[in-house]
C-alpha positions as CSV (number, residue, x, y, z in Angstrom):
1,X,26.2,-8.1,-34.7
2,X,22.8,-7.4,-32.9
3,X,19.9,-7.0,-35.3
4,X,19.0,-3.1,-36.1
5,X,15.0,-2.1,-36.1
6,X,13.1,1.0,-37.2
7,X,9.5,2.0,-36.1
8,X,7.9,5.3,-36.3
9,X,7.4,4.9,-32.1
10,X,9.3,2.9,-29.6
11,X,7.7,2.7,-26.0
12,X,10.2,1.3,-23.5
13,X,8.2,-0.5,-20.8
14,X,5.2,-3.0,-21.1
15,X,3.7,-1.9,-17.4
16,X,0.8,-0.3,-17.0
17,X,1.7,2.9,-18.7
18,X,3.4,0.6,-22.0
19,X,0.4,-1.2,-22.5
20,X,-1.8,1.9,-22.1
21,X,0.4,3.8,-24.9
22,X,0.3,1.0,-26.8
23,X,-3.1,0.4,-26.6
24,X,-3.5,4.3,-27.6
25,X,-1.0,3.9,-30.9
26,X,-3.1,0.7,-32.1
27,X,-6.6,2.9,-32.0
28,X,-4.8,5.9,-33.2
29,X,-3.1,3.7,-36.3
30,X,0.0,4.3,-35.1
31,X,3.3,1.8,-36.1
32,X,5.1,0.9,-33.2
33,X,7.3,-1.7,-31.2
34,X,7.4,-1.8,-27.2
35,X,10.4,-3.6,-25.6
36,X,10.2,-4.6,-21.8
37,X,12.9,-6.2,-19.7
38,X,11.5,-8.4,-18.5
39,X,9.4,-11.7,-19.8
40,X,5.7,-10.4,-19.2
41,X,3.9,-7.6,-19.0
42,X,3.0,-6.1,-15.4
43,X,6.0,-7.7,-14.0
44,X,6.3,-4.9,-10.9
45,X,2.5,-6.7,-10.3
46,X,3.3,-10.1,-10.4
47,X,6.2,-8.9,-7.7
48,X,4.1,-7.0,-5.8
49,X,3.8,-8.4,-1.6
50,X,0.5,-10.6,-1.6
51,X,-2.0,-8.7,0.3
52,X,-1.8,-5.5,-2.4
53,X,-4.7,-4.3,-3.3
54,X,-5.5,-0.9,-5.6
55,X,-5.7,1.3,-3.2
56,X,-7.8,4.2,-5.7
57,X,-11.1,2.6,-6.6
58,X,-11.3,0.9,-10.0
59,X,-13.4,3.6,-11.8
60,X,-10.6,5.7,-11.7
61,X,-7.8,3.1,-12.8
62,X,-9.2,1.7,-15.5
63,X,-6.9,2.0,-18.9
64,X,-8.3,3.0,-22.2
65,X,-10.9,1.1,-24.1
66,X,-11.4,-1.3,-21.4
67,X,-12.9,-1.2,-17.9
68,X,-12.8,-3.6,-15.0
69,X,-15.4,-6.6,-15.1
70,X,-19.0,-5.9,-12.9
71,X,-17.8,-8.7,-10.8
72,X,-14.5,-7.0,-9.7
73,X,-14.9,-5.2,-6.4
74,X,-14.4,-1.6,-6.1
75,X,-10.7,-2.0,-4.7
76,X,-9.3,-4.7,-7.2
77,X,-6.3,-7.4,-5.5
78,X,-3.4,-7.7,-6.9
79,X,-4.3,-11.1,-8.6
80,X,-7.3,-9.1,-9.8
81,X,-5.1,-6.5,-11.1
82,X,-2.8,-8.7,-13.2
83,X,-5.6,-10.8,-14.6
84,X,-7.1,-7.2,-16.1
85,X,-3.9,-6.5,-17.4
86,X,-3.0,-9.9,-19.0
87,X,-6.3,-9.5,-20.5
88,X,-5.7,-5.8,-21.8
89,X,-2.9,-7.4,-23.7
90,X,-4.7,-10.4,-25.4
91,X,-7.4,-7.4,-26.0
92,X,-5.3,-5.3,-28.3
93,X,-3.4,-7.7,-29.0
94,X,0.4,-6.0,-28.0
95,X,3.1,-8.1,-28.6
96,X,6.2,-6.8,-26.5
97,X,9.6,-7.3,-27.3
98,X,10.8,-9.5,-23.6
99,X,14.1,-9.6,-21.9
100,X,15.2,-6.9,-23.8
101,X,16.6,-3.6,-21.3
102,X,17.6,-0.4,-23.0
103,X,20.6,0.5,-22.3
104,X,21.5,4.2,-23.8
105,X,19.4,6.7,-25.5
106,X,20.6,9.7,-27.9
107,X,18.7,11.6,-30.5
108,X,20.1,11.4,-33.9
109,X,19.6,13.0,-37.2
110,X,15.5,13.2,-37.1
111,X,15.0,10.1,-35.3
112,X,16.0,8.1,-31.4
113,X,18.3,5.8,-31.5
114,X,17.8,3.2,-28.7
115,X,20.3,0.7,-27.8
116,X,19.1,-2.3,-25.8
117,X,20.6,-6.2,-25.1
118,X,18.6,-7.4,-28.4
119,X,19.4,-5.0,-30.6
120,X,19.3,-1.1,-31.8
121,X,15.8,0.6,-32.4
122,X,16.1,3.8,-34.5
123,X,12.1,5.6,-34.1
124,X,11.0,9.2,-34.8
125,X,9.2,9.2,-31.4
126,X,10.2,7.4,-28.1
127,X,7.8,6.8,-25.1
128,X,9.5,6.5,-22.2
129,X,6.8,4.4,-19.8
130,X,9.4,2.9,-17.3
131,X,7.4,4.9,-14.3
132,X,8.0,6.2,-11.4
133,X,8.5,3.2,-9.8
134,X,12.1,2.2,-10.5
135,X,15.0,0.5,-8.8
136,X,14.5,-0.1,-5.6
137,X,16.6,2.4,-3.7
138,X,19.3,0.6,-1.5
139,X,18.8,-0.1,2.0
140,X,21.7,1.8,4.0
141,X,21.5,1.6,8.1
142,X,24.1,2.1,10.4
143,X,25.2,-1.0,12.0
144,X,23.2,-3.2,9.7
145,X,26.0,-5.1,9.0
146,X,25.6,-6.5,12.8
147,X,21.6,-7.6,12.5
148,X,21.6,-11.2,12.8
149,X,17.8,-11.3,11.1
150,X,16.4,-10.5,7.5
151,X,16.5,-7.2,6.1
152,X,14.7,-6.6,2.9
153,X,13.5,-3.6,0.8
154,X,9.5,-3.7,0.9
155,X,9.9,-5.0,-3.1
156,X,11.2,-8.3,-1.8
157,X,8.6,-8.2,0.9
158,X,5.5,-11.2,0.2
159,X,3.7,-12.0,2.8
160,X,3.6,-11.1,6.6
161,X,3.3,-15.2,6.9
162,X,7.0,-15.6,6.8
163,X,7.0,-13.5,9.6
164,X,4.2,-15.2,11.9
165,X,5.8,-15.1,15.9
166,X,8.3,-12.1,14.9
167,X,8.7,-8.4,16.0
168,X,9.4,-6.8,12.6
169,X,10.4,-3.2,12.0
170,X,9.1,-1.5,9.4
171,X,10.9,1.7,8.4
172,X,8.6,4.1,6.9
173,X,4.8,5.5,6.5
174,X,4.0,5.4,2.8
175,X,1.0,3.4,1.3
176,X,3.1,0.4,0.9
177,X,4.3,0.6,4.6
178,X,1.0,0.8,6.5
179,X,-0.2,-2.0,4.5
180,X,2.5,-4.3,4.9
181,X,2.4,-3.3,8.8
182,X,-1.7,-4.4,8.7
183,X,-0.3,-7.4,6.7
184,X,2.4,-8.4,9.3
185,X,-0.3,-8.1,12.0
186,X,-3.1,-10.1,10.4
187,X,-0.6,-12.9,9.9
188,X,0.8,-13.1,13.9
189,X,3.7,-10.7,13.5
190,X,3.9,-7.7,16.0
191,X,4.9,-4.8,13.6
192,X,6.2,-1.5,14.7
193,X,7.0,1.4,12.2
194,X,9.8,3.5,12.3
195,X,8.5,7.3,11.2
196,X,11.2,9.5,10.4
197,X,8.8,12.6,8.0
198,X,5.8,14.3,9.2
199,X,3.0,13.0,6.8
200,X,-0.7,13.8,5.7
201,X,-3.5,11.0,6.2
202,X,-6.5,10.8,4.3
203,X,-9.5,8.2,4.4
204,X,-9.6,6.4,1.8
205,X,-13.4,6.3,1.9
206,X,-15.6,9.7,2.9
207,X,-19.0,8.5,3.6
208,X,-18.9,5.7,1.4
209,X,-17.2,7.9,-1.8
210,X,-13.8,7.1,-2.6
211,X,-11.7,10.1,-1.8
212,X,-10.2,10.2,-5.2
213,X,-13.6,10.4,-6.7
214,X,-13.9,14.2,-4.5
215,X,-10.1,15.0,-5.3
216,X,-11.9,15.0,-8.9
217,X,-14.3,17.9,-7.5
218,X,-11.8,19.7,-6.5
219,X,-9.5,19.7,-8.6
220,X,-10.2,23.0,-10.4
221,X,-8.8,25.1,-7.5
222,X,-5.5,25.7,-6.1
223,X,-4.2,22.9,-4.0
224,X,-4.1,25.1,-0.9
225,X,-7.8,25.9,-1.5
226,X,-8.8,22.8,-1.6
227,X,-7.2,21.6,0.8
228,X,-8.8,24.1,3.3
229,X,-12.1,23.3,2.3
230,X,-11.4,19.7,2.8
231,X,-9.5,19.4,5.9
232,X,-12.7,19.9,8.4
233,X,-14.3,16.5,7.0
234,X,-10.7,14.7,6.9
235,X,-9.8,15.8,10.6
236,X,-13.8,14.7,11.6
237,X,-12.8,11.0,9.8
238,X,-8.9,10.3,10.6
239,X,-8.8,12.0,13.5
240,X,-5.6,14.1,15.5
241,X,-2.6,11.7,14.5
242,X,0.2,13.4,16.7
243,X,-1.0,11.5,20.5
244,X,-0.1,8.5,18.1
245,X,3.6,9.3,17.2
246,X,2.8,11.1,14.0
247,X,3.9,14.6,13.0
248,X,1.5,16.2,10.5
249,X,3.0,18.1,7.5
250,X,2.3,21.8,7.8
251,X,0.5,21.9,4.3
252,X,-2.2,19.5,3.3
253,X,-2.3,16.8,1.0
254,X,-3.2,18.2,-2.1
255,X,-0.4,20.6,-1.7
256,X,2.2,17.9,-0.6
257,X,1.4,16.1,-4.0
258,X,2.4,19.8,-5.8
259,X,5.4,21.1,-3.4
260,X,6.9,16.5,-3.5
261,X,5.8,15.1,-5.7
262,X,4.5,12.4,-3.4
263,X,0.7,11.3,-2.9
264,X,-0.4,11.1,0.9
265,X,-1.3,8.3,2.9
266,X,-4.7,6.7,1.8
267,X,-5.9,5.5,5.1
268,X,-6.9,1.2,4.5
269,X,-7.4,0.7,8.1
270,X,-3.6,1.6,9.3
271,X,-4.5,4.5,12.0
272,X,-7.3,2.0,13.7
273,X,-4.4,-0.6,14.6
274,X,-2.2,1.8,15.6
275,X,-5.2,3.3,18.2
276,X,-5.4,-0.1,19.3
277,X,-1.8,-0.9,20.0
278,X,-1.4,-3.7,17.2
279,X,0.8,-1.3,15.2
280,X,3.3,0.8,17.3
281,X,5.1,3.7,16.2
282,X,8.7,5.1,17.0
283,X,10.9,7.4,15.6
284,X,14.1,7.5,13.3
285,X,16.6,5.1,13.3
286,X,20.2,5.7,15.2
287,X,21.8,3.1,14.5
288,X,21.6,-1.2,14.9
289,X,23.9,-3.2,17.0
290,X,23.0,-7.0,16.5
291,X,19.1,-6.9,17.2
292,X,19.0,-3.8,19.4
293,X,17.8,-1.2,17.3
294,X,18.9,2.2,18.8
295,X,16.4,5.5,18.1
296,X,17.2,8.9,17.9
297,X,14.9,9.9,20.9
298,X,16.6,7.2,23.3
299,X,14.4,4.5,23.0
300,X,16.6,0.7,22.3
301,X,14.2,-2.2,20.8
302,X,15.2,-5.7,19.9
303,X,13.7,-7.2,16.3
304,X,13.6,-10.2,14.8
305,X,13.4,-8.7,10.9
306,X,13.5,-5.2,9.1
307,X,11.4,-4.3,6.4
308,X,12.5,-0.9,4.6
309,X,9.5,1.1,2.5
310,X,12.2,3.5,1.6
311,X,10.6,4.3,-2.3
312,X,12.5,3.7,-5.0
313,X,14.9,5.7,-7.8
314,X,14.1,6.7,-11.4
315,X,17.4,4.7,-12.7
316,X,16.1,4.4,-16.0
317,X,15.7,7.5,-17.0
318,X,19.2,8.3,-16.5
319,X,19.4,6.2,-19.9
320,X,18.8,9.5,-22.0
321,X,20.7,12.4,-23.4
322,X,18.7,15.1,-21.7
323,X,18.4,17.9,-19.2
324,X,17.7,18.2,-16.1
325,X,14.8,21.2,-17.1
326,X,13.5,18.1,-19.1
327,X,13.2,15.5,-15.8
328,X,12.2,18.2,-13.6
329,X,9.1,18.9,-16.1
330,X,8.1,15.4,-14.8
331,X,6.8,16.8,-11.8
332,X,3.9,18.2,-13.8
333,X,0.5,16.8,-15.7
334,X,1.2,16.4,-19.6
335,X,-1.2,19.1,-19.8
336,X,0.8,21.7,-17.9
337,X,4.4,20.2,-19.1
338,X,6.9,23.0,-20.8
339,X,8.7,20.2,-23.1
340,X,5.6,17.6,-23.8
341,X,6.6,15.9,-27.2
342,X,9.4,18.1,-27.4
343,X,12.2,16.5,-30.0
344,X,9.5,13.5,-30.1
345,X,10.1,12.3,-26.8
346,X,7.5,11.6,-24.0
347,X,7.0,10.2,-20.6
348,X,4.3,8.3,-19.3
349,X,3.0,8.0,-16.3
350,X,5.6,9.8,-13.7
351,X,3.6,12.5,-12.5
352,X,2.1,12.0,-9.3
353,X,-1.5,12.7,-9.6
354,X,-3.7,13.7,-6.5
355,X,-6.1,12.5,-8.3
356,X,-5.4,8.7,-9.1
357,X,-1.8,7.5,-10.6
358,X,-3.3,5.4,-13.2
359,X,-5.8,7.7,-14.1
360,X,-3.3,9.8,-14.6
361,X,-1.6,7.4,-16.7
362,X,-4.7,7.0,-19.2
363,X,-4.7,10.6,-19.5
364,X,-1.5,10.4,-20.7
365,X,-1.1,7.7,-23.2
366,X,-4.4,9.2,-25.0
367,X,-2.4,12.7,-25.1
368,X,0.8,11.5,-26.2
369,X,-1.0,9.1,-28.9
370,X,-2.7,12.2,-30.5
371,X,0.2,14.4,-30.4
372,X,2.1,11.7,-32.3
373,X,-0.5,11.7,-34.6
374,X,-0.9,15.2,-34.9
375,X,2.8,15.7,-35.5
376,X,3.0,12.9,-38.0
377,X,0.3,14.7,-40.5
């Protein structure tokens, strides 16, 4: 029989948001085990395509208690990123439970009960710090069957060196996707990216300022506000992006974030390459038929590989015995959420914030350690 354990909290997830909350129990005195699937901490990091860096500036995605080094550059690599949070761990010490994946969650008489592979964890309070950032969602393309190259999800995706001589596609314009495509061409491939949405594109500098640092200045007034009093300066630096193939979303960024759920595209250097021709854009994809990729507006192009930044699916909530009114709460801050501790449960770290995800994420884990505290007087 698997072993049985009671805490007051159980966070499920040692990524960034687990180690922040736990970081937040240890400084508030709070008892808790965290339990993490995999057999480190970070693990999405360590899996993260080589070239990654933090693309909000490090002032702004530092976790509680601890900041980045002096000698860590304002957009910290992904090595850089791993290192910091290896070392927030030794810092506080947080001891996760490894290779241990919950399985089901219900609420029982007063208290959680969450079964796992090692064992059953019965808590008064449950942090759910899984993320946004799930399960990769599955690659599904008509005729893909016939592609004689590699098709991956961008989460298998490492380095554009394996690619060096090819003529990748790359389906998609999110963050990931115009960095992989910059990737791709800096190591010899010839990327083109398929652009099915209308997006918004933002620099991610202004003058030498880290956009996110003036998304913090605006952030007191409505999204459409502030949007309108930002566009003139982002149209001055990025530029018109439809004679490139883009379509521009009708409402601006800081309202896409509110209306989606999604954050825009933080410009690393993506739109230059595409001015230049060393990143081409097309359209949706028709359908495949062996390396002719077919596209909805007529045009047929022959690859050697596919790359699909498609985003990925919140699996692991689907864990818990909830509501939907309860996820779709998830779209909000903490501070504006209907249900925030509600029944002792909490989420960290799956609102998208237009002002910095892992910001956003410290905000959190500092609010859901005092409620817990509150609530346990």
């Amino acid at each position: 029989m698997l072993p049985s354990t009671q805490t007051n909290t159980l966070v499920i997830g040692a990524g960034i948001s687990g180690l922040a909350t736990a970081a937040c129990l240890q400084q508030q005195g709070i008892e808790y085990v965290i339990i993490e699937k995999h057999n480190q901490v970070a693990s999405a990091w360590h899996n993260h395509y080589h070239r990654l860096h933090l693309h909000t500036n490090k002032r702004v995605s530092q976790l509680p208690y601890k900041k980045f080094g002096n000698n860590i550059p304002r957009y910290p690599s992904r090595q850089q990123v791993i290192d910091y949070l290896n070392d927030y761990q030794q810092a506080f010490q947080i001891q996760p439970v490894f290779n241990t994946i919950a399985t089901a969650v219900k609420k029982g008489d007063g208290y959680w009960i969450t079964q796992t592979t090692n064992g059953i964890f019965q808590s008064r309070f449950l942090v759910m710090a899984t993320g946004p950032f799930g399960t990769p969602k599955r690659v599904v393309l008509k005729g893909m069957e016939t592609f004689p190259g590699k098709i991956m999800h961008s989460s298998a995706y490492k380095t554009g060196k394996d690619f060096a001589g090819q003529k990748v596609l790359v389906i998609g314009f999110g963050n990931s996707a115009c960095e992989i495509a910059i990737d791709l061409f800096e190591q010899g491939a010839t990327p083109v990216m398929a652009v099915r949405s209308a997006v918004n594109v933002v620099p991610r500098d202004v003058l030498g300022i880290p956009v996110l640092e003036l998304s913090l200045l605006l952030n007191f007034l409505p999204p459409r506000i502030a949007d309108l009093l930002s566009a003139p300066l982002i149209n001055a630096l990025i530029g018109d992006i439809v004679p490139l193939g883009l379509k521009r979303k009708p409402y601006g960024p800081l309202e896409q974030v509110r209306r989606e759920g999604k954050s825009p595209i933080l410009d690393i250097g993506t739109i230059r390459h595409i001015r230049k021709g060393n990143i081409k854009i097309v359209g949706d994809i028709d359908f495949i038929e062996g390396k002719q990729v077919q596209f909805k507006e007529g045009a047929t192009q022959s690859f050697d590989a596919i790359v699909a930044c498609i985003g990925y699916s919140q699996d692991e909530l689907k864990i818990i015995e909830t509501d939907n009114n309860r996820l779709n709460d998830l779209r909000l801050s903490a501070n504006r959420q209907q249900y925030f501790g509600k029944d002792g449960l909490y989420f960290c770290g799956y609102y998208i914030s237009p002002t910095g995800q892992i910001r956003e994420i410290a905000a959190d884990a500092r609010k859901i350690a005092k409620d817990i505290v509150f609530r346990c007087k």
